[in-house]
N, C-alpha and C positions, 0 to 999 in steps of 0.2 A: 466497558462503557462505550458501545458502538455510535453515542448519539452526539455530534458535536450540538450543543443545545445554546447559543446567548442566551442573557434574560430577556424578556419579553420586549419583544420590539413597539415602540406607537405606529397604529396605528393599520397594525396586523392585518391582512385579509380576509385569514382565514378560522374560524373556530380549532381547536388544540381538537388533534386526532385524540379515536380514544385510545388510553393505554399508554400513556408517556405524550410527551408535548411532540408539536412536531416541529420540524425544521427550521427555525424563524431566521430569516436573511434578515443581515447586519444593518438593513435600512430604514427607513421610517415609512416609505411610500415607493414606489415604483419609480418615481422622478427621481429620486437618490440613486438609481439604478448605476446611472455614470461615474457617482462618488470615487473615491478611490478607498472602498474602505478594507481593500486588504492589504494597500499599498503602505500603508500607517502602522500595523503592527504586526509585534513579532508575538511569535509563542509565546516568549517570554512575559509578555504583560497580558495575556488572556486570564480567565479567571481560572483558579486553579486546578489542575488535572487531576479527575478524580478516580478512584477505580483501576488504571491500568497496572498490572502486577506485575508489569516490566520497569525496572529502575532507568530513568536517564541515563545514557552513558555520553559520558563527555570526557574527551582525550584531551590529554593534560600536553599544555607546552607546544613549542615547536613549530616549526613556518608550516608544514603539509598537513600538522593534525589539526585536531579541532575539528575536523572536518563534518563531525555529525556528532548532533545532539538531536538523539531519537526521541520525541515527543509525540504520545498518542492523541495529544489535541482533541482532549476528551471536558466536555465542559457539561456544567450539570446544570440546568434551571429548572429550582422548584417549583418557582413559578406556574413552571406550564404544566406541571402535572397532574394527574387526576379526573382528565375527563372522560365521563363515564359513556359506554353503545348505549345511544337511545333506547330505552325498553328496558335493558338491563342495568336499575340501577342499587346498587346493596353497596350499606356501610363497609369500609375495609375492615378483611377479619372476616370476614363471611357472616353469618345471617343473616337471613332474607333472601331477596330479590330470588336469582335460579335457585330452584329446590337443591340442585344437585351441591350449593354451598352447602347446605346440612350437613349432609353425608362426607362429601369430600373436602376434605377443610381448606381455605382460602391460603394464601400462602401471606403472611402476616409483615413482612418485610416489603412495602409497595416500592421500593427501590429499586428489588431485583430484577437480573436482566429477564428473567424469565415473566414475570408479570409485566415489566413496561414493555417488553416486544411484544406482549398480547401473547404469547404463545398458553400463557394460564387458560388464559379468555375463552382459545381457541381447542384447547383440551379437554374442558371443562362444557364443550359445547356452545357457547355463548355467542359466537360469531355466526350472523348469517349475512349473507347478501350475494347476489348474483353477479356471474364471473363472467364475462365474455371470452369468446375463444382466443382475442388475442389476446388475453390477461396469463391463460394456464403456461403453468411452468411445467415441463415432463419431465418425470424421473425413471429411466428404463431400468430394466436390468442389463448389464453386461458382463464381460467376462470376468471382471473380476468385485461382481456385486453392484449396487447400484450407484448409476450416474446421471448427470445431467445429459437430458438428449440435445445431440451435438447441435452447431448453430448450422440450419441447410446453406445458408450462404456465407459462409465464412469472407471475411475480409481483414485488411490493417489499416493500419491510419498512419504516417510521418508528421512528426511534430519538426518541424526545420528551422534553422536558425529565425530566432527572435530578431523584431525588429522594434526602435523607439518610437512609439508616437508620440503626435502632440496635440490638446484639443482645446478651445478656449484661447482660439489665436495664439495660443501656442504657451499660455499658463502653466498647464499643466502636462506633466510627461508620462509615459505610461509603456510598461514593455509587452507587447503582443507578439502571440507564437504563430505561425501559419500553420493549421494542419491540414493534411491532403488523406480524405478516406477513402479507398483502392473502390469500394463501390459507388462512391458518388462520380469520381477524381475531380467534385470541387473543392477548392483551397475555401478557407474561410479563418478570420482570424478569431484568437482568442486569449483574454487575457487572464492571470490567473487566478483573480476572483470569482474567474466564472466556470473554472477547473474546481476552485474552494465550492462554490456553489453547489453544482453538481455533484461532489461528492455527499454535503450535507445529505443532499433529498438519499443518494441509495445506502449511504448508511443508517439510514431510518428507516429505508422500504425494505431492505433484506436483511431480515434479523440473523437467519442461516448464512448469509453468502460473508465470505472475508471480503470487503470492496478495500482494494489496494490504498492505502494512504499518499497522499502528495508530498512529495516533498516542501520541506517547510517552507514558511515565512520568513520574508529577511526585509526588516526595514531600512537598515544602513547597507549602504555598497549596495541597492539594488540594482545598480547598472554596472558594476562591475563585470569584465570580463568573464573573468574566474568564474564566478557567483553566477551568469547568466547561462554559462555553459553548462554548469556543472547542476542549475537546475533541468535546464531541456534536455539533459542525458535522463534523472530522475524522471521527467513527465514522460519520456518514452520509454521506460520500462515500463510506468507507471499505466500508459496507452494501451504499452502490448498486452500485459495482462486485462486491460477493462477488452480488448478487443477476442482475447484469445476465453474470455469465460462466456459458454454456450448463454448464462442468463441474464448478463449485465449487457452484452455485449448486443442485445435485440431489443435493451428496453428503452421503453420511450423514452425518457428522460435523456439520456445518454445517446440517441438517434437526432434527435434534437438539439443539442451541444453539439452535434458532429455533421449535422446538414444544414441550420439555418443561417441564410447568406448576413456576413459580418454586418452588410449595410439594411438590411431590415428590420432593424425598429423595434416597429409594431408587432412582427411574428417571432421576434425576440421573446417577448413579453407575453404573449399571449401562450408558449409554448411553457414557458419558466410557469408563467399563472397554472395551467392545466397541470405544469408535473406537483407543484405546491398542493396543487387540490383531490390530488390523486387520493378516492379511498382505500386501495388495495395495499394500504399498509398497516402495520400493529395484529391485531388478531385474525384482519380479513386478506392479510398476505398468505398466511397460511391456505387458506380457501381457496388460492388458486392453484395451488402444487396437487399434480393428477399424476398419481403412481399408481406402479402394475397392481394388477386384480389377477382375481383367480388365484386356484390352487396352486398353491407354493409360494406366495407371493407377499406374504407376510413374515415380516421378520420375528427371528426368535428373538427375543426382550433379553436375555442372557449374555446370547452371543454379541448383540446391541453394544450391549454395557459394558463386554471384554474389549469388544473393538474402538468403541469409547474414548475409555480407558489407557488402551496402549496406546491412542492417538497421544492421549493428554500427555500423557509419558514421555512420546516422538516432540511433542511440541517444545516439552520444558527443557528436554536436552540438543535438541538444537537451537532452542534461543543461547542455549548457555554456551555453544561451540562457536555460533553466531557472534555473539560478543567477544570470544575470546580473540577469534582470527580476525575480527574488525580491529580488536586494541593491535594486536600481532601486525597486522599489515600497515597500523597506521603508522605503529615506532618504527617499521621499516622501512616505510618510507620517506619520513623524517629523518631516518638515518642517512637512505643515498641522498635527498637533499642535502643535506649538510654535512655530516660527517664524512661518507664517503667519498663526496667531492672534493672535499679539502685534503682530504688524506692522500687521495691520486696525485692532485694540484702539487700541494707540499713535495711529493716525490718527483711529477716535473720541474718545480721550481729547482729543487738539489742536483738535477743531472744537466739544470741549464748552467747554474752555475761553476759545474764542473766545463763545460765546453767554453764558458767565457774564459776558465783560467788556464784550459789549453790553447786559447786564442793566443795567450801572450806569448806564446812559440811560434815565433811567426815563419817559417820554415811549411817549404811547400807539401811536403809528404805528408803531414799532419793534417791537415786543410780538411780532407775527406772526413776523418775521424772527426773531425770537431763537428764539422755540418751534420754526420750521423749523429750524434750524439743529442747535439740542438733539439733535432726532428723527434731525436728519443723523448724527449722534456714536451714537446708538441703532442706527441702522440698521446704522454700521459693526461696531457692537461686536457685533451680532448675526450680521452676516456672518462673523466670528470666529472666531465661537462654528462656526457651518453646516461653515468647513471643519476645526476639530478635529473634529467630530462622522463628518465624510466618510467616511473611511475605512475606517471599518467597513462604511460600506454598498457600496465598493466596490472596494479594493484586498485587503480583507482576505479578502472569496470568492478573488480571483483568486489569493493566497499559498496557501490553504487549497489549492487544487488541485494547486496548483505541488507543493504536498508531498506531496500522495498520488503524485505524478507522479515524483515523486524516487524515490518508492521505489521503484516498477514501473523506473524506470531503473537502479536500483543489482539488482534481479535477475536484469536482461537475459543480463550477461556469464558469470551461471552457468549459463542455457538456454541458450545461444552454445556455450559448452565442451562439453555436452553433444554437442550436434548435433556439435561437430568432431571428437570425439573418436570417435563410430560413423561421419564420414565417413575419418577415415584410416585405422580397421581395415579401411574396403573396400579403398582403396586398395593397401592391404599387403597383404591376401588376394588380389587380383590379381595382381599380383609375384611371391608366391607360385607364384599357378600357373601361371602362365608360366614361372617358372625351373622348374615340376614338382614343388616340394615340398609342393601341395596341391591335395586332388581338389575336383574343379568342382562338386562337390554344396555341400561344405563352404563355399565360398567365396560360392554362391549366396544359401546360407542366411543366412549377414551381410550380404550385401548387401538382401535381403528384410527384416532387423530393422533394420537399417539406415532402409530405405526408412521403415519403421513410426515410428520418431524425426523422423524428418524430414518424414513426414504433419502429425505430434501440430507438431513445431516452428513450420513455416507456418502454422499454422489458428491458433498462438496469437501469432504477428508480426499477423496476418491480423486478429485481435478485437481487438488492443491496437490498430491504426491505426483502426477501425472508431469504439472506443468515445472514441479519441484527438479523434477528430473531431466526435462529438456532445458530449464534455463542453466543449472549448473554445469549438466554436460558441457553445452555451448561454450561456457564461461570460462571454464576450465583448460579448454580448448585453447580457448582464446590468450588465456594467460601464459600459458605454456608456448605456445607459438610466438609471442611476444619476445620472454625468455628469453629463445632459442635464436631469434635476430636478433639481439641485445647482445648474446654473446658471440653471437658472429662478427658482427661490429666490431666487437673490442676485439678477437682475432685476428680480423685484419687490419685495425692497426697496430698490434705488435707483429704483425707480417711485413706490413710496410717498411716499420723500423729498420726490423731484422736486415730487411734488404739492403739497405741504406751503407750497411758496413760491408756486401760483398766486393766493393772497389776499393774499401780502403787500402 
């Protein structure tokens, strides 16, 4: 369930795209804009998550865990569903309206991702409308099959420490990020309802793209230290990825979030208004994705399916490894928190005590050995201290990724259904015309938009393993080097120690 959906807002702007509701911000009007309406709730009290075939995971106990309760913030409103492209309109279930319902049967579940992305719509032929050149999405070939064609101007963006406002002579309070984007290099602020915002509209416009999830909502302790940090670590993975994918990363919506100056208003609104209104979503997104032509350029439907297939496969067992090293890392960290600090502590505490009762020898030769010994009890207590402190510097990046990674896994199976669902109307339109109840034009035609789905699906299996590989590298890296001062640290303070008793 790609679509975070409320129920139907008063006083809406805009008529429900067709093919699934669209977007509806949590507001009543444009004046509410200021509200604080993400400030107010947690995931927790949203309406309930539908759809996502990933279980919550929530770590039991302990000061460091807890840390993440993945929630795909996936909400359904019937509401807005069912409206039909102008011209094309037929009872659900097919007969009537396009002839080609006859022949090729409707898909009977109006729920599915595949019909509310429009991708039915769009296979089926039913979508038409004219694409402007900056609308088209490219999908090339490269070397290793198809991709999205790269962004010509690549850039990044810094999300830097938050800061609190206050507005309404100082009413009410509010946390805003500064972000800086390498090609504008203006700072402009932003808060996180207007991150929630922006995600709404591209999980709606790109039924094929995984758009990163945000990290969550927290209504208690929203100004906590902790809590503030450890969201702006989440918003800039969460960046790098919108920045580093060749088709999120040029679209307006998201050009707009990332260049309109914090104090304008007006072109705040008017920006938010144009991406709300944007038609190139549900069946007529498809219609902007322009893949290779020509001979050899069309995928084998077979080969499609296997490649599919062993994604789906990649996906399930890395959520499941995902999970495991998130619970893994989180008792372990838990553990130097607490256990292991106290366990060091306890062993400095017994070697101070041991020097307080060689104190009672009060005899000068001794003297040396007691003060070593002390320092021995110091040293301990400090290495204590080193690994409650660990953690953060290095298990806590590696959870931080693991969740942005949860989420890209929890959208997989909606771009999955997609792709299956344009590969079995081919299949059926073959069938078809082999029994003769469909001309070869018609059948062509699906298999052509067909192919178009399944361009857009590989090029974006294709970036996700791409970027899967450079973030973990990095991370990996990073962990390990972490490590590797960690225990140098503690080396040299039992070096220190050590030294302590060369004069005794």
């Amino acid at each position: 369930e790609p679509f975070p959906l409320p129920p139907a807002a008063a006083g809406f702007p805009f008529p429900p795209a067709p093919y699934g509701g669209s977007y509806q911000p949590s507001q009543g009007s444009d004046d509410d804009w200021d509200d604080d309406w993400d400030d107010s709730s947690t995931v927790a009290d949203e309406p309930g998550a539908l759809g996502s075939s990933y279980p919550d995971y929530e770590a039991a106990g302990g000061g460091a865990s807890g840390r993440y309760r993945l929630s795909t913030r996936s909400e359904l409103s019937l509401g807005s569903r069912g409206g039909h492209p102008a011209g094309h309109p037929h009872p659900p279930g097919g007969g009537g309206g396009a002839k080609s319902s006859a022949t090729v049967s409707r898909n009977l579940n109006r729920f599915s991702t595949f019909v509310k992305s429009g991708g039915e719509a769009f296979v089926l032929g039913e979508a038409s409308g004219f694409v402007k050149d900056g609308d088209k999405l490219c999908v090339v070939l490269g070397p290793r099959g198809p991709e999205w064609q790269e962004n010509p101007y690549p850039f990044q963006c810094s999300i830097e420490d938050p800061t609190k406002q206050t507005k309404f002579k100082g009413m009410k309070s509010y946390i805003a990020y500064k972000l800086v984007p390498s090609h504008t290099g203006q700072q402009v602020h932003r808060r996180y309802k207007h991150f929630d915002w922006l995600y709404g509209r591209l999980a709606e416009k790109f039924p094929v793209i995984s758009v990163p999830h945000l990290p969550e909502k927290q209504a208690t302790g929203r100004f906590e230290e902790d809590f503030i940090s450890k969201r702006r670590k989440g918003l800039a993975w969460w960046m790098d990825h919108m920045c580093s994918h060749p088709v999120l990363a040029q679209c307006d919506a998201f050009q707009h979030f990332l260049t309109c100056p914090s104090t304008d208003e007006k072109a705040w609104k008017q920006g938010k208004r144009k991406a709300e209104k944007d038609e190139m979503v549900g069946a007529n997104f498809f219609l902007t994705i322009s893949v290779p032509t020509g001979p050899g350029a069309s995928l084998d439907l077979q080969e499609v399916e296997s490649q599919v297939d062993g994604f789906k496969a990649f996906t399930k067992k890395m959520d499941e490894s995902a999970l495991q090293l998130n619970h893994t890392a989180n008792e372990f960290a838990r553990k130097q928190v607490t256990g292991f600090k106290k366990e060091y502590q306890k062993v400095g505490h017994s070697f101070k005590c041991l020097s307080q009762a060689f104190e009672l020898d009060q005899q000068a030769f001794s003297a040396g050995l007691n003060q070593a010994i002390a320092f021995t009890a110091e040293a301990y207590d400090a290495i204590g201290d080193l690994f409650a402190d660990q953690p953060r510097q290095d298990l806590d990046p590696v959870m931080d990724l693991l969740a942005l990674y949860q989420g890209h896994l929890a959208n997989f199976p909606d771009i999955i259904h997609v792709q299956k669902g344009a590969l079995t109307k081919v299949k059926e339109s073959k069938r078809h015309v082999e029994e003769g109840k469909m001309e070869l034009q018609k059948a062509e035609g699906i298999q052509e938009r067909c192919n178009i789905i399944s361009f857009a699906t590989l090029a974006e299996i294709n970036h996700f393993h791409k970027i899967r590989v450079r973030d973990f590298k990095s991370q990996m890296q990073h962990f390990l080097q972490q490590q590797i001062l960690f225990f140098q640290k503690v080396t040299q303070k039992l070096e220190e120690a050590l030294h302590k008793y060369d004069s005794v």
